[in-house]
C-alpha positions in Angstrom: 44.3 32.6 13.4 42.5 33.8 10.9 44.9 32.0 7.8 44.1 28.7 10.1 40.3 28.7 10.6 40.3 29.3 6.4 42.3 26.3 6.0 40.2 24.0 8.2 36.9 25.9 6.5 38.2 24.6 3.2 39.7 21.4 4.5 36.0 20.4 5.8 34.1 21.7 2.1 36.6 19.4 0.4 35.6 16.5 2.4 32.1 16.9 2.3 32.4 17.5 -1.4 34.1 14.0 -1.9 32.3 12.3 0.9 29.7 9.3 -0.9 26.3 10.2 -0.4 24.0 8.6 2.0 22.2 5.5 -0.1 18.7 5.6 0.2 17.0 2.4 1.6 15.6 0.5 -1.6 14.4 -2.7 0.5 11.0 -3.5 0.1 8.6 -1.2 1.7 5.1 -1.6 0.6 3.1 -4.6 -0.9 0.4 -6.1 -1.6 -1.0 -9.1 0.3 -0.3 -12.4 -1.3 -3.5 -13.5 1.0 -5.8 -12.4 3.3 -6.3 -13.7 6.8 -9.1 -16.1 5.0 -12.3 -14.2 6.7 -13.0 -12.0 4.1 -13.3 -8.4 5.0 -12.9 -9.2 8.7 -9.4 -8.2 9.3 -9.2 -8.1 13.3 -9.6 -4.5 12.4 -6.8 -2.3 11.0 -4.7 -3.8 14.0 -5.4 -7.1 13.1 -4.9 -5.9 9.2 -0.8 -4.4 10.6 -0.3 -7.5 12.2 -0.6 -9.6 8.9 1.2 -7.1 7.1 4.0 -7.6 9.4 3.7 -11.6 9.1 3.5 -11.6 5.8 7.1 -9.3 5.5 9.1 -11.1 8.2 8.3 -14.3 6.3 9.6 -12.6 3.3 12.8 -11.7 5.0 12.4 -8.1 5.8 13.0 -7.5 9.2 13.1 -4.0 11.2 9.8 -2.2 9.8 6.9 -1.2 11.0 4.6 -2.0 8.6 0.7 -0.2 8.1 -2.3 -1.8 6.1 -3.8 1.2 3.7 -7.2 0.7 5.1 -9.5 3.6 6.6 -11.8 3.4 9.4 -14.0 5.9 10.8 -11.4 7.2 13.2 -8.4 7.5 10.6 -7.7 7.6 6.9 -5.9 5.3 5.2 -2.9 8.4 4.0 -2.4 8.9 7.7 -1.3 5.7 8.6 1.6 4.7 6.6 4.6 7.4 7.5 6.1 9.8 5.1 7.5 7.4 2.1 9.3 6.8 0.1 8.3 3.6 -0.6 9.6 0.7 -2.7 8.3 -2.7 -3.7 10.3 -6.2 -3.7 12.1 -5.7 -6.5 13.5 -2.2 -5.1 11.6 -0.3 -8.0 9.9 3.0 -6.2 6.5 3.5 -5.7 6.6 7.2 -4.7 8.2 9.9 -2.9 5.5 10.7 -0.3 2.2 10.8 0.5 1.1 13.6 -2.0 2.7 11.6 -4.9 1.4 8.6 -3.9 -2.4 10.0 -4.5 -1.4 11.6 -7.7 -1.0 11.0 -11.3 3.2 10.7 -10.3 2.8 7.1 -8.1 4.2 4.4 -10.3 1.3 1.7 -9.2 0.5 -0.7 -12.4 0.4 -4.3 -12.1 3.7 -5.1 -12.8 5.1 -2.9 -9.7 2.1 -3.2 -7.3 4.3 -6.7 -6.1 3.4 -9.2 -2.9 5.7 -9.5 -0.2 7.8 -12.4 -2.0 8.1 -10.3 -5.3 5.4 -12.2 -7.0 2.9 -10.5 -9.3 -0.7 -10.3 -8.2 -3.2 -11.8 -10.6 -5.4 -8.5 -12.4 -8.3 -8.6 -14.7 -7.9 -11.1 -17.6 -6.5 -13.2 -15.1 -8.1 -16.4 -13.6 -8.9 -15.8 -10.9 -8.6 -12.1 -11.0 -7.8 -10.6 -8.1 -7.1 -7.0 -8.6 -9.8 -6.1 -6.3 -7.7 -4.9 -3.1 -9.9 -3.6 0.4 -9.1 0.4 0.8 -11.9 1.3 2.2 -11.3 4.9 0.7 -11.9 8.3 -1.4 -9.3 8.3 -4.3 -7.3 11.1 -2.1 -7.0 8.2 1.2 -9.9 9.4 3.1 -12.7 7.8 4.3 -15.0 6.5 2.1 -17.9 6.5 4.5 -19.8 3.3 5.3 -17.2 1.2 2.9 -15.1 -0.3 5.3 -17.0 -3.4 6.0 -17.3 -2.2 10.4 -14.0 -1.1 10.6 -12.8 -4.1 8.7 -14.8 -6.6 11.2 -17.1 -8.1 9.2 -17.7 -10.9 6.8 -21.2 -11.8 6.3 -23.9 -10.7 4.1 -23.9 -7.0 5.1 -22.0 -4.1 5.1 -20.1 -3.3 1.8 -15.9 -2.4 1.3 -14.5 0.4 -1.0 -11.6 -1.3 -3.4 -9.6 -0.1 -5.5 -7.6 -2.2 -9.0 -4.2 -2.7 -8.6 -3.8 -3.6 -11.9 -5.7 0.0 -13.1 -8.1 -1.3 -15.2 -11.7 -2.2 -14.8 -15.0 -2.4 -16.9 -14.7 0.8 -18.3 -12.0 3.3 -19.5 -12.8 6.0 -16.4 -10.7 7.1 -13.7 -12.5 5.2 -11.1 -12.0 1.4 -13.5 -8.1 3.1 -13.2 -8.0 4.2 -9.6 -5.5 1.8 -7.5 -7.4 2.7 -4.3 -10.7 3.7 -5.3 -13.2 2.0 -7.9 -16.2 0.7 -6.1 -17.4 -1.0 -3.1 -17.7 -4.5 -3.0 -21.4 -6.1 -3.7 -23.2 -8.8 -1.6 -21.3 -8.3 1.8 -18.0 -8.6 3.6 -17.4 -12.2 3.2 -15.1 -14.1 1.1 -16.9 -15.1 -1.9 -18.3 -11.3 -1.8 -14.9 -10.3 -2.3 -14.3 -13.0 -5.1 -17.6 -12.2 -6.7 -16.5 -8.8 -8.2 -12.6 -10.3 -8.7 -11.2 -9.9 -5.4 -9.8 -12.0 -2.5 -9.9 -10.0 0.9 -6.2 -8.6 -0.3 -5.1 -5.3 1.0 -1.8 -2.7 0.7 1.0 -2.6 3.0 3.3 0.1 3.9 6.5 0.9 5.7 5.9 3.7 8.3 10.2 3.9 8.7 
């Protein structure tokens, strides 16, 4: 009995040992807006901001995911909302691990990775127009940045004022804040569109892949 549960011990190590290991899921799983929904920083809300993020990847051909704008409101931060990672962009090139990684100096973020949905890159400073400014409405560690969030991502007028961050990691100055991908400044002159587009943005934000 003995001679026979030792057999079947080692029968099941050797398969393991040669079994192929589980592929990890390279399709995309975070980008960044190629548009906003055209009202500047009135996003219907953060649910209004999912629900274009899930538009936006259906008609890009990724199907099955429920997708999460990085935004923060005064009921939730923005690293709370988008699952557990890893996360990867269009082009399958990973972003990071997990949530820790992705607010530290390890996140692979840069211009050339921080992709739309359709694998396109997103115009940065140098460009015309630049749009690098993207709507966060957070602390570089994806909290709240308070009273930057433009109502809860509800308005778009002449009031009110969104925290951004650079996509591209560079700004007017060589300081961690011009390089922060989620956190340089808030916007200046209000919530609306050509707020936005004043300091080189365009109402864009982050998505992310909760599964």
């Amino acid at each position: 009995m003995k001679l026979l549960l030792a057999a079947s011990g080692l029968a099941l190590a050797i398969a393991a040992a040669h079994a192929p290991a589980q592929a990890q899921d390279t399709t995309m799983s975070f980008f960044v807006t190629s548009a906003g929904p055209g009202s500047g920083a009135d996003l219907g809300g953060p649910e209004g901001a999912d629900a274009h993020c899930a538009s936006l990847a259906e008609a890009a051909g990724v199907t099955g995911k429920t997708w999460r704008a990085y935004l923060s409101t005064s009921t939730e931060n923005a690293r709370d909302r988008i699952g557990s990672g890893p996360w990867f962009n269009q082009k399958g090139e990973k972003i990071a691990d997990d949530v820790a990684s992705l607010h530290s100096d390890a996140n692979a973020i840069s211009k050339e990775t921080a992709l739309d949905e359709s694998g396109s890159m997103v115009n940065g400073r140098g460009d015309d127009p630049n749009r690098h400014d993207i709507l966060t409405g957070s602390l570089p560690d994806g909290t709240l940045a308070a009273d930057q969030t433009c109502g809860d991502w509800t308005m778009n007028g002449a009031e009110g004022a969104a925290m951004v961050g650079h996509h591209d990691r560079m700004g007017l100055r060589d300081d961690a804040p011009s390089k922060s991908w989620n956190s340089s400044h808030p916007s200046r002159g209000g919530c609306s569109q050509e707020a936005l587009r004043g300091t080189g943005g365009d109402g864009l934000f982050y998505c992310f892949a909760t599964n």
